[in-house]
N, C-alpha and C positions, 0 to 999 in steps of 0.2 A: 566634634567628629565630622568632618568631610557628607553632604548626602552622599556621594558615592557610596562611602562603606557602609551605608546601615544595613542595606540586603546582606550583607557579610553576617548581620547579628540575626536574624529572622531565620527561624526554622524552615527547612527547606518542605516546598507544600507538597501533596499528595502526589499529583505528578512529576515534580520532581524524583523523589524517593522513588519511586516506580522506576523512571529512567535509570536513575543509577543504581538500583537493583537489576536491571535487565546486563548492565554494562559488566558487572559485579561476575553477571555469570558470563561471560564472552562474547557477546552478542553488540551490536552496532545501533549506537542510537541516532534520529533525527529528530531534530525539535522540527514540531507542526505547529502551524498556526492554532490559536484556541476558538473553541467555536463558543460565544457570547450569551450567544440567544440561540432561538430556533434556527436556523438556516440560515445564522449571522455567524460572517466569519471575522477576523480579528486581521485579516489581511487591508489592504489600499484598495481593493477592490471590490471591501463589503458594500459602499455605497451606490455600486453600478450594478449591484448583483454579480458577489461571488460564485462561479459555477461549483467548487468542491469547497463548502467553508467547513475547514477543521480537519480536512485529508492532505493539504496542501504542503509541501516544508517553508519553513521561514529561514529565508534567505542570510544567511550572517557575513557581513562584509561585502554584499553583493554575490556570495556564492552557495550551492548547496551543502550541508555541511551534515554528514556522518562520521560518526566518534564515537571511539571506543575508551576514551580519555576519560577517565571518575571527575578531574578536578576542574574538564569542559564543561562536561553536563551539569557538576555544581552551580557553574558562572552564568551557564546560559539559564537554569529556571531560577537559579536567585534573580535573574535581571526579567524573567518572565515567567514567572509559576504556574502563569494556568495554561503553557501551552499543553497540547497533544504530544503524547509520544508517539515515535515512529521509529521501525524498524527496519531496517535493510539486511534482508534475508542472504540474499546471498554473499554480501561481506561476511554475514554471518553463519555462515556455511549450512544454509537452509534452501528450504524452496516453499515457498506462499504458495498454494490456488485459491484464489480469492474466488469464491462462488455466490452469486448475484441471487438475491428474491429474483423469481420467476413471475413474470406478470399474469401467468396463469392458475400459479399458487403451487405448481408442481415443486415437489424436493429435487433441487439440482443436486444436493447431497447426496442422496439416495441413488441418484442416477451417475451421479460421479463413482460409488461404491461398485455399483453392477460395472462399469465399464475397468475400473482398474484395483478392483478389489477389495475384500473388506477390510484392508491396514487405514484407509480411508475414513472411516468411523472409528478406527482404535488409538489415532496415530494424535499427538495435540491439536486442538483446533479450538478454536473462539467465533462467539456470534458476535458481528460486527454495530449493533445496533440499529439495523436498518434491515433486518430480516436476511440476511445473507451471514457467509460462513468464511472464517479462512482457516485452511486447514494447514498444516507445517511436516514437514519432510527433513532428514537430514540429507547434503546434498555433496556426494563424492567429489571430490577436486576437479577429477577426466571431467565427467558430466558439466560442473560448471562452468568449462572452459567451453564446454560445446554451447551454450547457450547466451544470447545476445536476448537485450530486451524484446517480449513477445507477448503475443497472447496464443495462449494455449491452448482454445478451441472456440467456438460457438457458443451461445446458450447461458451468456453470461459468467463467461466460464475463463480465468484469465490467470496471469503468472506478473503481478507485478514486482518492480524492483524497490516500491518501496511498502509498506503497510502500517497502519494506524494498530496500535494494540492497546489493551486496558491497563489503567482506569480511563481515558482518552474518550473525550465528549461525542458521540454522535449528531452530523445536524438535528438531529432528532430531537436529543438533550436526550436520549440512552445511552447510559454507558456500552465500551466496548467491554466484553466479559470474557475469560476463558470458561470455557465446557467443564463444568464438575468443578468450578477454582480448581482445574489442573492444570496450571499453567507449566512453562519451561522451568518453573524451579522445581518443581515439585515431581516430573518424570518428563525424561528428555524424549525429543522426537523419533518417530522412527525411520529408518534408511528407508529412502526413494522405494517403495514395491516394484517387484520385475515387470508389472507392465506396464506402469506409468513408465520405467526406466527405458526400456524396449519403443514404446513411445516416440519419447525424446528425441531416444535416440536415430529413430526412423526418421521423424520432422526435420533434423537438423541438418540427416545427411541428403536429405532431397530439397533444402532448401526451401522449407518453408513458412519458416521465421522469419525470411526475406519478403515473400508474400504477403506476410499479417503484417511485416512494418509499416508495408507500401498502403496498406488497408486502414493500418492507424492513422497512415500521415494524409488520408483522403479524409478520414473522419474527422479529424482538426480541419481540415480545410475549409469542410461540408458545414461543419457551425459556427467557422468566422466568418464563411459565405453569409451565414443564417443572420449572424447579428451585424454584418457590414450595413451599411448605408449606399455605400459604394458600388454602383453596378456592374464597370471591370470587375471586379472581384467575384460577383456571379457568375457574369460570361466566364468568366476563366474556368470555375469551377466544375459550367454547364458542360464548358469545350472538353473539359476531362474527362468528364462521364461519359462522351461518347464515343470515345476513342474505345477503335476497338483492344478487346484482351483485357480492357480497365473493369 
């Protein structure tokens, strides 16, 4: 027998079977890089110091790759089992708020609730292993279309396009968990609440999705600044901060 085929004979590993139960139920999967060790990630870039090991997508064929295909998701953790899974919410007609540990120990949760109500703690969510929360929404078609990649507010408080979900390693080496093992098979999400909806919808039409891009694409700037060598690339970075309006 060919090595190729033997991952063909081998039981598909724990993460696998997770991905393709997620897919099972209609949802979009990404393979993640696997995280190793502590804060070792399984990317080309574990040796220079990974900044996200085990949240990252592993590129296939040199592209990002989400699928909702059973017989992808097979090929790809038979050829790598221990990656992470990852989810893409809104292929999957969801909306993630990924909510950050608070470095002052305050519940972002808690204060996520008060601001857009208690479907927020009813609605499925998971602790991410790293002290923080993502909570899941189902997400109307109109709505989605209104929404380009962003972050959602302050406060460690964010709408990413893609998310790491369980069993999927923590740099930590804590798993990712759902709340109560009630994950998406077990009772599905619930519609966007009217004022997270209301929200949205206010940010989108005043353009300020536009604003938090401009503020991500400064904060990549601001820590390739940080780890250049390079001084132009400081100066450049300096010159932008002092522009006014920036």
């Amino acid at each position: 027998m060919p090595p190729s085929d033997l991952s063909l004979e081998l039981p598909l590993s724990e993460m696998g079977q997770a991905a393709l139960s997620y897919v099972r139920q209609g949802f979009w999967v990404v393979p993640v890089h696997a995280v190793l060790g502590r804060d070792l990630c399984s990317c080309q870039r574990a040796r220079s110091g990974c900044q996200s090991p085990g949240k990252h997508p592993r590129k296939i064929d040199r592209r990002f790759v989400a699928t909702n295909d059973a017989a992808i998701v097979e090929r790809l953790w038979r050829r790598w089992p221990n990656m992470n899974v990852g989810l893409a919410p809104r292929r999957s007609g969801l909306i993630t708020i990924d909510v950050d540990r608070r470095p002052d120990g305050a519940d972002g949760l808690a204060a996520l609730a008060i601001r857009f109500g208690q479907p927020v703690l009813d609605t499925v969510r998971a602790s991410s292993g790293g002290g923080g929360w993502h909570v899941y929404f189902r997400l109307s078609p109109d709505l989605n279309a209104l929404l380009p990649r962003h972050y959602l507010g302050p406060g460690g408080v964010g709408m990413p396009r893609m998310v790491v979900v369980a069993p999927s390693l923590h740099p930590s080496l804590r798993p990712y968990a759902w709340h109560l093992g009630e994950g998406p098979e077990v009772r599905a999400p619930l519609a966007v609440p009217p004022l997270l909806e209301a929200y949205l919808r206010r940010v989108a039409a005043e353009g300020e999705f536009v604003r938090r891009a401009r503020g991500s694409w400064r904060d990549r700037l601001q820590r390739a600044a940080h780890r250049s060598r390079l001084a132009p690339v400081r100066r450049l970075f300096s010159r932008l901060d002092r522009e006014p309006g920036s």
